[in-house]
N, C-alpha and C positions, 0 to 999 in steps of 0.2 A: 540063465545065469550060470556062469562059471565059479566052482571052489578054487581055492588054492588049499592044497594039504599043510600038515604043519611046516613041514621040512619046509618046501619053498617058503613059505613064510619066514623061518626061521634065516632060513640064505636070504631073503632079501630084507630080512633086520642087519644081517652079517656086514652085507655091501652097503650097506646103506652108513651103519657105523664108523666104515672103515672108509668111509670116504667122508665123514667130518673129521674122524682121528688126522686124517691125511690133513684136510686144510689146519685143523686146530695144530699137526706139526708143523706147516710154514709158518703158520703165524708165529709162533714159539720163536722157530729158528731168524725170522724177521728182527723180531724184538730182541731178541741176543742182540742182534750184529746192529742195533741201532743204539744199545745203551751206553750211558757211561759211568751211571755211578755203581760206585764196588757193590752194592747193597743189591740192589736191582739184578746185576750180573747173575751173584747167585741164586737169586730169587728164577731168572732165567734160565740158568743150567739145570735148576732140579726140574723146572716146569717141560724142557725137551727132554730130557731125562726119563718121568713121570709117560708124556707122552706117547714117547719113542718104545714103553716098554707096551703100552697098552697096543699100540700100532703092530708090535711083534706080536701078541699074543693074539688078535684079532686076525692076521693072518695067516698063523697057525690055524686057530677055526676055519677057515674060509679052506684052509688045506683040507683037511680032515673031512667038510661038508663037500670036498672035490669041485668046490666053486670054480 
C-alpha cells in the first residue's frame, strides 16, 4: 500500500478545487450572457466577480505549491 504525504494531498485538493472554480466560472459567465432582467444581471456580475477572485487566489496556491 502506497502513502501520499500531506503536501501531495494538499496539491491535489489544490487542482482539484481549481478545476470546479474553472467550471463554476463558465457557468457564471454563461448565465451573464444569457440574462435579461436588470435584477439578475447584477446578481450575475457579482457572482463572476466573487468567482473570478476565488479562481485568482487558488492559482496563486497552486503557484506557491510549484504545481
Amino acid at each position: 500500500m502506497q502513502y501520499i504525504t500531506q503536501a501531495e494531498y494538499e496539491k491535489y485538493l489544490i487542482l482539484a478545487d481549481i478545476q470546479r472554480t474553472k467550471q463554476a466560472l463558465d457557468n457564471a459567465y454563461s448565465n451573464f450572457q444569457n440574462v435579461v432582467d436588470p435584477d439578475l444581471i447584477d446578481c450575475y456580475i457579482y457572482e463572476v466577480k466573487s468567482v473570478q477572485q476565488k479562481y485568482k487566489y487558488l492559482l496563486k496556491r497552486a503557484k506557491e505549491l510549484q504545481l
